[in-house]
C-alpha positions as CSV (number, residue, x, y, z in Angstrom):
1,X,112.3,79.1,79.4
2,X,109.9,75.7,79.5
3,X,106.7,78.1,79.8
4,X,107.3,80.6,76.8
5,X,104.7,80.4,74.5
6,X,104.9,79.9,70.9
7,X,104.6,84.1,70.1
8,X,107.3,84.5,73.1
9,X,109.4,82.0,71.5
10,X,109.1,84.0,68.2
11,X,109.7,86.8,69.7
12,X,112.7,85.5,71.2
13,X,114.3,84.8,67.6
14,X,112.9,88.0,66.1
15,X,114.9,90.4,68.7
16,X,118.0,87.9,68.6
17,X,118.4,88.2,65.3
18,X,117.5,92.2,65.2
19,X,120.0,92.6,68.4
20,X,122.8,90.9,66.3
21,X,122.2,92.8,63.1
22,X,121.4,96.3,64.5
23,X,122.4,96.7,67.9
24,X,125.9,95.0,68.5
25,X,127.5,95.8,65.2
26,X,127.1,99.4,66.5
27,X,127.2,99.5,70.3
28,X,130.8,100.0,70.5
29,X,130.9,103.2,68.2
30,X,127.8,104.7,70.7
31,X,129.7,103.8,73.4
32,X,132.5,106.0,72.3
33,X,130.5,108.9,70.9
34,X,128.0,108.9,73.9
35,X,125.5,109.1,70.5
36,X,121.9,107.4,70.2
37,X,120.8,104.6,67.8
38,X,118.2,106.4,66.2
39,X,117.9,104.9,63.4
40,X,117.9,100.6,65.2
41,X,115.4,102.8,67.6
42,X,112.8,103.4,64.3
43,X,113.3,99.9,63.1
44,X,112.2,98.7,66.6
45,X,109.2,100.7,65.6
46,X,108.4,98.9,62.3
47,X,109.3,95.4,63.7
48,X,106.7,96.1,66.4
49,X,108.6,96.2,69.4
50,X,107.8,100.0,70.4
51,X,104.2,99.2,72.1
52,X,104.9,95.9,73.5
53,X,102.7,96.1,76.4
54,X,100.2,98.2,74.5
55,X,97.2,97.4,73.5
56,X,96.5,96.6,69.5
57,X,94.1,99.1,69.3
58,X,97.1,101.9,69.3
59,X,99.2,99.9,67.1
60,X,100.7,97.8,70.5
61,X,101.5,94.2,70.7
62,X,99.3,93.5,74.3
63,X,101.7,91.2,75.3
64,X,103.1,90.8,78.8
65,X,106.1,91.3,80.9
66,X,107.6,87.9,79.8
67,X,107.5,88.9,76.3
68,X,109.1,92.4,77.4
69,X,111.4,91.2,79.4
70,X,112.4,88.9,76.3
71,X,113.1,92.1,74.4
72,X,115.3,93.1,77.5
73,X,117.3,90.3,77.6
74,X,118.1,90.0,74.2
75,X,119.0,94.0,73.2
76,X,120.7,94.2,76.7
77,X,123.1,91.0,75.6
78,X,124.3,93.2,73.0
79,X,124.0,96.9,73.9
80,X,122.5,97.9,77.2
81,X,122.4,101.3,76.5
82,X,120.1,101.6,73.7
83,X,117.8,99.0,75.8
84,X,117.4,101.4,78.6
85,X,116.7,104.0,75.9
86,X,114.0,101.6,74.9
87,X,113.0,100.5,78.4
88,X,112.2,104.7,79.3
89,X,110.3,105.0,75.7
90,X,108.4,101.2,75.6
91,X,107.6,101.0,79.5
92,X,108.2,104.5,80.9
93,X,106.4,106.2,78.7
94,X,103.8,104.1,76.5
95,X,103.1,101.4,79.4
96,X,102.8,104.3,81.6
97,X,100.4,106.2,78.8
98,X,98.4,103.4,77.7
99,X,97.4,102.1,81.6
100,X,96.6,105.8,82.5
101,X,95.8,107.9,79.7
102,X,92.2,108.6,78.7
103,X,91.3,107.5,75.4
104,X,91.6,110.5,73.5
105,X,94.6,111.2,75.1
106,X,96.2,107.4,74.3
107,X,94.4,108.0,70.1
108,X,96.6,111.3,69.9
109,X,100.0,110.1,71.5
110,X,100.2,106.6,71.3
111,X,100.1,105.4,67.6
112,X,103.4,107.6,66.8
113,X,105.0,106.4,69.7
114,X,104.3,102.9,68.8
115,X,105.3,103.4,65.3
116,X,108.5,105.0,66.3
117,X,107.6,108.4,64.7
118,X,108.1,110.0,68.5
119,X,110.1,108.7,71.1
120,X,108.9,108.9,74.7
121,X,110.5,109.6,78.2
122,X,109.6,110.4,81.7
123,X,110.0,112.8,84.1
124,X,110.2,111.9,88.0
125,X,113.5,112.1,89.2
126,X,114.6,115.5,90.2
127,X,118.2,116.8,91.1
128,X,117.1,117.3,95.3
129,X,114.9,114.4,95.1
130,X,115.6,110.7,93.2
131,X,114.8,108.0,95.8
132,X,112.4,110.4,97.9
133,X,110.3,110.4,94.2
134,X,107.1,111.6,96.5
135,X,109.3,114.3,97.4
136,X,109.3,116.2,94.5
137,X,109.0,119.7,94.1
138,X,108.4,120.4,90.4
139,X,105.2,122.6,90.6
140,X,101.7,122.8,88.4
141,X,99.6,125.5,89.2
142,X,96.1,125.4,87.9
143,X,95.5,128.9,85.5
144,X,92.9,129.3,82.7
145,X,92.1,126.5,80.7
146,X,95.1,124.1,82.6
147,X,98.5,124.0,84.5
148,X,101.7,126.5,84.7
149,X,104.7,124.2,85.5
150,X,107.7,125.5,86.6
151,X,110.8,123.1,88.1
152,X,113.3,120.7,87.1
153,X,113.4,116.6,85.9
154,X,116.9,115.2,86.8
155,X,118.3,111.8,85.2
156,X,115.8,111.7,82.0
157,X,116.8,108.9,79.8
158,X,116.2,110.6,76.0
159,X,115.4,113.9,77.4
160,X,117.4,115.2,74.3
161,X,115.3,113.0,72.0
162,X,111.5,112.6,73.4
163,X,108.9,114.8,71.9
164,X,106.4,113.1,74.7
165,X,107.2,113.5,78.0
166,X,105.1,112.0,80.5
167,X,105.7,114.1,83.5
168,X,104.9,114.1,87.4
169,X,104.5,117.3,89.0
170,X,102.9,118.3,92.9
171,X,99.8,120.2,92.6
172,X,99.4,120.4,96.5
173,X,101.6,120.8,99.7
174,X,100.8,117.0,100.7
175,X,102.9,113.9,100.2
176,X,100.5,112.5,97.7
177,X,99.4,116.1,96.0
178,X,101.1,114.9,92.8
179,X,99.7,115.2,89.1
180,X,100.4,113.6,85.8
181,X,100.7,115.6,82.9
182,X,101.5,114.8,79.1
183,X,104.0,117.7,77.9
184,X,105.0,117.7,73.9
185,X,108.6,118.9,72.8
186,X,108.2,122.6,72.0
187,X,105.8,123.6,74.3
188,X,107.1,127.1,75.4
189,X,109.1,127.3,78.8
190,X,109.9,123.6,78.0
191,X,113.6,122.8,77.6
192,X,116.2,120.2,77.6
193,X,118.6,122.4,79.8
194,X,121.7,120.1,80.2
195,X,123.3,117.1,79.0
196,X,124.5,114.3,81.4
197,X,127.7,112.4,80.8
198,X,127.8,108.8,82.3
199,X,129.7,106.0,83.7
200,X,127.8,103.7,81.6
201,X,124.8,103.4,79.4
202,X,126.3,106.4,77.3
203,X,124.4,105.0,74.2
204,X,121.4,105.9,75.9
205,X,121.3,109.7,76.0
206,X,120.3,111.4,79.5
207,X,119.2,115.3,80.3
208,X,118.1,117.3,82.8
209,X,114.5,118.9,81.7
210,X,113.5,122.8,82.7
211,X,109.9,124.1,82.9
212,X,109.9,128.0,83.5
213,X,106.3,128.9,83.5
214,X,105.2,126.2,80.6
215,X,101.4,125.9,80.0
216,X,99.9,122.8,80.1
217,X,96.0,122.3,79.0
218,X,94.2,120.8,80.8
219,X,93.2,117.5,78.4
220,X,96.8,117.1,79.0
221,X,96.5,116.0,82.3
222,X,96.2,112.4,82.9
223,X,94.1,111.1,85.4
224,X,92.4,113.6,88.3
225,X,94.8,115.7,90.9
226,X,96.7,113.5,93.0
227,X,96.5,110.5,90.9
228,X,100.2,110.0,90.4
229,X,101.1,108.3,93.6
230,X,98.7,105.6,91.9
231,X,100.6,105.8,88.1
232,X,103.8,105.6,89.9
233,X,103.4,102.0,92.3
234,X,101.7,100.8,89.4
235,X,104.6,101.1,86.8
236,X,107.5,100.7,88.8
237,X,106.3,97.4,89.5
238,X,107.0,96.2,85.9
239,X,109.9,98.4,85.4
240,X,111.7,97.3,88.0
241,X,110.7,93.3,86.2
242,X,112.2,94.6,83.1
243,X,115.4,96.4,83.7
244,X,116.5,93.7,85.5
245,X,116.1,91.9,81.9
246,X,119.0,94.1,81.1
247,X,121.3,92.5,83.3
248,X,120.5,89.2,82.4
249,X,121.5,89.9,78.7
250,X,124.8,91.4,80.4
251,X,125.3,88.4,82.2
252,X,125.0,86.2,78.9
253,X,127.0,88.5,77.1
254,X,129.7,88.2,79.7
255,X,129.2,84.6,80.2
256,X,129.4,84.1,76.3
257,X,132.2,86.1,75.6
258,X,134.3,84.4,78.5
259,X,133.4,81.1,76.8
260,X,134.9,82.4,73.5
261,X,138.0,83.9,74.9
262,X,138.8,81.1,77.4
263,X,139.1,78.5,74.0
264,X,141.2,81.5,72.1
265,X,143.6,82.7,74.6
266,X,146.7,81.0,75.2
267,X,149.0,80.9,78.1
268,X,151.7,78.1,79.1
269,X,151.2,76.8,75.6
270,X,148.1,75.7,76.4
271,X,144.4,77.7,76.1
272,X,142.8,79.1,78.9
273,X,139.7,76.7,78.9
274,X,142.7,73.6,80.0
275,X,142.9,75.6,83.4
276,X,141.1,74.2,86.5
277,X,140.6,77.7,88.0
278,X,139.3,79.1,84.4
279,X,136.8,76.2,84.8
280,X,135.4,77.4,87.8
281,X,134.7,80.8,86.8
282,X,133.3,80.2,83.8
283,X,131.1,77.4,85.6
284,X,130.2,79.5,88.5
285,X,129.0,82.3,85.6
286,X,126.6,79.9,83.9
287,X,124.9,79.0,87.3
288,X,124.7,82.0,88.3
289,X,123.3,83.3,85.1
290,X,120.6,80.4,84.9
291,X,119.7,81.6,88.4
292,X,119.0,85.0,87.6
293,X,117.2,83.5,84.0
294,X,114.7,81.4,86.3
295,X,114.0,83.7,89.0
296,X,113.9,86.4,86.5
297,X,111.1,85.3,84.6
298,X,109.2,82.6,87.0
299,X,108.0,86.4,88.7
300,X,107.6,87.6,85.3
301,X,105.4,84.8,84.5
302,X,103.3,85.1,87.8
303,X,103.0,88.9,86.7
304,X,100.8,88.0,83.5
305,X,98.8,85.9,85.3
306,X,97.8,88.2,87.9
307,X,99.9,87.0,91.0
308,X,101.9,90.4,91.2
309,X,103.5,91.1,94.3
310,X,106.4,94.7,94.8
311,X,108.3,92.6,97.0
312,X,109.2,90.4,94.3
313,X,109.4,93.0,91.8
314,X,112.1,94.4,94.1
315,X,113.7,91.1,94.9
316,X,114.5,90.8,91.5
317,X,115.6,94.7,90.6
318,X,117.7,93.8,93.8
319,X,119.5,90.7,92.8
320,X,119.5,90.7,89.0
321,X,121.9,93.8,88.7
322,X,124.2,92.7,91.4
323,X,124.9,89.3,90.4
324,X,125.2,91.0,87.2
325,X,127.7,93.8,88.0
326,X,130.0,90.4,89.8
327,X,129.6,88.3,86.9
328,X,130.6,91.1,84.9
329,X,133.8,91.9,87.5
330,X,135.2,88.3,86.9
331,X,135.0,88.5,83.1
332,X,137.2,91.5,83.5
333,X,139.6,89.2,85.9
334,X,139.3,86.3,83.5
335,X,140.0,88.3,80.3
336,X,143.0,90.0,82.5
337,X,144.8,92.7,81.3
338,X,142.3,93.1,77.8
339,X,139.3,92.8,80.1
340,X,140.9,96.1,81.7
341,X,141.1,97.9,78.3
342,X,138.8,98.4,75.6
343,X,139.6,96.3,73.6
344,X,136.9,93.7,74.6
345,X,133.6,94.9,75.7
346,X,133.1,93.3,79.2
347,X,134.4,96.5,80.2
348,X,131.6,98.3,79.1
349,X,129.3,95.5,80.1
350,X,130.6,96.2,83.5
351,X,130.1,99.8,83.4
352,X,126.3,99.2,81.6
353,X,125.5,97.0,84.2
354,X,126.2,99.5,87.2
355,X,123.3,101.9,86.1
356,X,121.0,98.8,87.1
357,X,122.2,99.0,90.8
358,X,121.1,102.6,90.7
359,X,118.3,103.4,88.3
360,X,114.3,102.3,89.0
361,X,115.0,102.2,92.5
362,X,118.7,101.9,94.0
363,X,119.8,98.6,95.9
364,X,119.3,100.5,99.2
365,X,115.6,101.2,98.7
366,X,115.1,97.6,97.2
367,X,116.4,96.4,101.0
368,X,114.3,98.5,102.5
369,X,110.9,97.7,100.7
370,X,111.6,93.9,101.1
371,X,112.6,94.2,104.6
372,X,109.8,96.4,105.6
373,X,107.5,93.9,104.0
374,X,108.6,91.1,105.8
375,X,108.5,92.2,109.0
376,X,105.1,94.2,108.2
377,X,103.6,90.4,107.9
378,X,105.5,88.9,110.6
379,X,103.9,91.5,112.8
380,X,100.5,90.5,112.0
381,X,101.1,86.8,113.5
């Protein structure tokens, strides 16, 4: 983009570079396995790239949403899953730590989860409750020196991995009574108690998390009582920016492998790239792609300079994943019969790209917040 700065730009070529080298070469063989990239996840962690948004103090870049989204878009062109393993670790988790924790709290936990010694997740989602969030029912009771938590986490991206969760609970019968707590991986009660096999994004491993009775002390818990509503609208804001990063880096994947294929294939005696209809699609890709890349980050940019607004945040999580999952559709009809089999990976770009529809907020609740601000203003006039 015509605005990113001369660290952004570096960035850019750092994270192309590491995404060719360590991601791609790999992605297909996690796809297969449903298995983690551990060890490209511990180079992110000596490149840098773990505290992004973090401040330097903790070992963290402090840089922006352009500069994540960046990272987004470039390990999401060549394996989507292990960016939403790092999207639930680098924003999820750290961003969510670093913005709310105290500073003792962000001294213990954040420098090995910067450094990639400990990988992060979080827990809001539950198996009754994933678009209600503020519904939830996993329980902290206060006891002697903290919390007791007993409930489940549903839909935990690295569940089986994170030895930091970063947890919401309800500590009260209201709609806002809910409580953030810090949890580490061993903590008795605590367990990972079931592994979830996916559509898509199987490189990026997912669990359902069990507290039976699990103490908590209480410098674990982040914030006062009923300070989570706050954590929550604060973070989704920039995840929601983000993750839609993902699909842009599907989109240029698709786009670029559609490119490649349509000068390769041939049909009639002639290549694919000779046919007027090929044309089109290929065409309509790249401007649909650019579209997504400039509305993508012009709110991205507007974010780091203080002009932050949910609706766009959701226009983007809205329209960012489903212009991706189409753009990924036609590569599958362009690439025909090999787009259909595994053979090629638009397939799995497809099948990456529908978690984005779903995850951080689905499509539905996008519509709803955009339309409810809308007419909320026209209201006032």
């Amino acid at each position: 983009m015509w605005f990113f700065t001369s660290e952004e730009k570096e960035l850019q070529n750092v994270c192309r570079d590491f995404a060719q080298n360590e991601l791609a070469p790999f992605a297909e063989k996690h796809d297969n396995e449903e298995s983690f990239n551990i060890n490209a996840f511990k180079k992110m962690g000596e490149l840098g790239l773990l505290g992004i948004t973090a401040d330097p103090e903790y070992g963290g870049a402090g840089l922006g949403a352009v500069a994540a989204t960046i990272v987004m878009e470039e390990f999401g062109r060549a394996c989507a899953g292990s960016t939403l393993s790092y999207l639930a670790h680098t924003i999820l988790c750290v961003n969510n730590l670093n913005n709310n924790g105290s500073p003792e709290q962000k001294a213990k936990y954040l420098p090995k989860l910067i450094s990639g010694e400990h990988v992060g997740c979080m827990g809001m989602s539950e198996p009754e409750f994933g678009s209600d969030a503020v519904g939830m029912q996993c329980k902290a009771t206060a006891v002697n020196g903290g919390y007791q938590i007993t409930g489940n986490k549903m839909w935990i991206t690295n569940a089986q991995y994170a030895d930091v969760t970063y947890l919401y609970t309800r500590t009260g019968p209201g709609k806002k009574d809910l409580t953030t707590f810090i949890v580490e991986k061993g903590t008795p009660g605590f367990t990972v108690s079931k592994e979830i096999h996916k559509m898509g994004m199987r490189s990026s491993p997912t669990g359902e998390l069990s507290f039976d009775k699990s103490f908590v002390p209480m410098a674990n818990r982040v914030g006062a009582e009923g300070d989570s509503v706050i954590h929550m609208m604060k973070n989704l804001e920039i995840e929601r920016i983000t993750i839609a990063g993902i699909s842009l880096g599907i989109a240029q994947a698709c786009l670029d492998q559609c490119v490649k294929y349509a000068g390769e294939r041939k049909q009639f005696g002639k290549t694919l790239a000779n046919f007027q209809l090929i044309q089109k699609m290929i065409a309509e890709m790249y401007a649909e792609t650019e579209a997504m890349r400039r509305m993508l980050y012009t709110v991205c940019y507007e974010y780091d300079h203080g002009h932050r607004s949910n609706m766009l945040a959701s226009a983007v999580k809205l329209q960012l994943p489903k212009m991706a999952t189409k753009i990924a559709l036609d590569a599958i009809q362009l690439h025909g019969g090999y787009g259909y089999s595994r053979e090629f990976p638009v397939e799995r770009m497809m099948r990456d790209n529908k978690l984005n529809e779903i995850g951080a907020g689905t499509n539905e609740v996008m519509i709803l917040i955009i339309a409810k601000n809308l007419l909320n203003e026209a209201l006032k006039h």
